[in-house]
C-alpha positions in Angstrom: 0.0 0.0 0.0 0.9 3.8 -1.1 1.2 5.6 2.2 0.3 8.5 0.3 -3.2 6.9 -0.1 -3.7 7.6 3.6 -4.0 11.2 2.4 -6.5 10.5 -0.6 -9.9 11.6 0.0 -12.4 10.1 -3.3 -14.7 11.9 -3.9 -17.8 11.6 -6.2 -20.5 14.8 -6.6 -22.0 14.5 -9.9 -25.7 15.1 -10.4 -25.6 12.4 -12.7 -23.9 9.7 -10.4 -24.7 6.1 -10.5 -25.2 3.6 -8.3 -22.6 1.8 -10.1 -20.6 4.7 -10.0 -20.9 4.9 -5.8 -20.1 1.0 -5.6 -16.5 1.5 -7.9 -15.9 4.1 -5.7 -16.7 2.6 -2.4 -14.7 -0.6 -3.4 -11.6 1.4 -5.2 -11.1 3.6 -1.9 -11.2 0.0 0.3 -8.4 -1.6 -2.2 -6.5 1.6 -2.2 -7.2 2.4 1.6 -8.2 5.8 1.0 -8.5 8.0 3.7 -11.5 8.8 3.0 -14.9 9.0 0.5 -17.2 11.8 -0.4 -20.5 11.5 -1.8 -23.7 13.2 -1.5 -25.8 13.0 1.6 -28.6 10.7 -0.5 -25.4 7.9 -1.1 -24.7 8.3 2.7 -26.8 5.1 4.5 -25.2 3.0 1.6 -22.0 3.9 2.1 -21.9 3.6 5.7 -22.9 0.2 5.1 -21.0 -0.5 2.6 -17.5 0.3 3.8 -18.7 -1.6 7.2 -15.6 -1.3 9.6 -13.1 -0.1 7.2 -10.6 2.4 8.3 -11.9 5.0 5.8 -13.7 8.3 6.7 -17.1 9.0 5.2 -17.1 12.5 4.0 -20.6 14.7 2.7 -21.5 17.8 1.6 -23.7 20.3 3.2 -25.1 23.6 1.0 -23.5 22.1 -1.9 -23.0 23.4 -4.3 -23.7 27.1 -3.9 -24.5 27.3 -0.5 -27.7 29.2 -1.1 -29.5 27.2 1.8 -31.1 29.2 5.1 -29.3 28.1 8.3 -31.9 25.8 9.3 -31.8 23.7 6.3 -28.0 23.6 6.8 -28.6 22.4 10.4 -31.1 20.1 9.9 -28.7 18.6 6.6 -25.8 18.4 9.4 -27.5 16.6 11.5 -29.4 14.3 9.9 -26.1 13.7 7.9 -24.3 12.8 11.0 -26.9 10.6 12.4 -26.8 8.6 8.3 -23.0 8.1 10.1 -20.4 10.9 8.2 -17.4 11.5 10.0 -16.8 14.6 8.2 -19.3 17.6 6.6 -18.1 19.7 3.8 -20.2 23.0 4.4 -20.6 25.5 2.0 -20.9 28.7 3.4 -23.2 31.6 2.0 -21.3 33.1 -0.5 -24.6 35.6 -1.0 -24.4 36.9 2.7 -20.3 37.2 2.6 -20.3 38.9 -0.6 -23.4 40.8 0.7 -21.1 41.8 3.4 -23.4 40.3 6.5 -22.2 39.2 9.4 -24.6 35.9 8.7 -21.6 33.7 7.1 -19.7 33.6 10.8 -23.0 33.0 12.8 -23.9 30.5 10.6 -20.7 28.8 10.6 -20.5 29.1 14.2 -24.0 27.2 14.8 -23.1 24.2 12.5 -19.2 24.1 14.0 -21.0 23.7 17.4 -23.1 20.5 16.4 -19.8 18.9 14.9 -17.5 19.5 18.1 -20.3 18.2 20.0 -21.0 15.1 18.1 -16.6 14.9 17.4 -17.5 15.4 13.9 -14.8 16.8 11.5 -15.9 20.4 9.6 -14.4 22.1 6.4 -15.8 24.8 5.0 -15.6 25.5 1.2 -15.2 28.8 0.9 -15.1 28.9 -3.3 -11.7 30.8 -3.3 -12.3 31.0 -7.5 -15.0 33.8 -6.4 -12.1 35.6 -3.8 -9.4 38.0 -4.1 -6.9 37.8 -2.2 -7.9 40.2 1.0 -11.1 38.6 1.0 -9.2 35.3 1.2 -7.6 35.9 3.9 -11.1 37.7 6.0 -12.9 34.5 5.2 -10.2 32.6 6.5 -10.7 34.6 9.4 -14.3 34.4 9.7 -14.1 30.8 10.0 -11.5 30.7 12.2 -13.1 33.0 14.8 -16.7 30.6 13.8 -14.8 27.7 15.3 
């Protein structure tokens, strides 16, 4: 085995995604021992099951792709996605409200960062650097940072 394959997250997000698709993936990241798998949260009860009590995170998405969800539906998708057994949430933050230049990205990213410490969940945020320059890099940086 690659040890660099203990680094590799797989990740499939398609609309169009198959179940055939979701069961190459699932068994490629198991030979490989991938560090981990993303898929959406429909292809997460499957998964689960699937990789059974392989050493290999289950990753999600929550937002995705644009983020345009209330915090609510954000909540309620981290939750429920937890529960379906992720280990790790991939939030998409509200590029609207940061680019709006509300305070609403931090407090929303604060309320879903306190769910995943509490249930010793893993949480990135995508923060769609393609749509940043560089100062507003670094202040959304800093608005997750100070989110938790």
């Amino acid at each position: 085995m690659n040890n660099l394959n203990r680094f590799l997250e797989s990740t499939l997000l398609r609309a169009t995604m198959t179940a055939s698709e979701v069961e190459l993936l699932i068994r490629e990241a198991i030979e490989e021992q991938f560090v981990g798998v993303c898929v959406p949260p429909f292809w997460l009860k499957k998964v689960r099951r699937e990789l059974g009590e392989e050493s290999i995170q289950l990753v999600t998405v929550i937002g995705f792709p644009f983020g345009y969800s209330d915090t609510a539906t954000k909540v309620f998708e981290t939750k429920k996605a937890i529960r379906q057994g992720a280990d790790e949430l991939d939030l998409v933050w509200s590029q609207t409200a940061y680019h709006s230049d509300m305070n609403w990205p931090k407090i929303e990213l604060a309320q879903i960062a306190k769910i995943c410490h509490e249930e010793e969940r893993i949480l990135k945020v995508i923060i769609e650097t393609a749509n940043l320059n560089e100062q507003q890099l670094t202040e959304a940086c800093l608005i997750c940072e100070d989110a938790g």
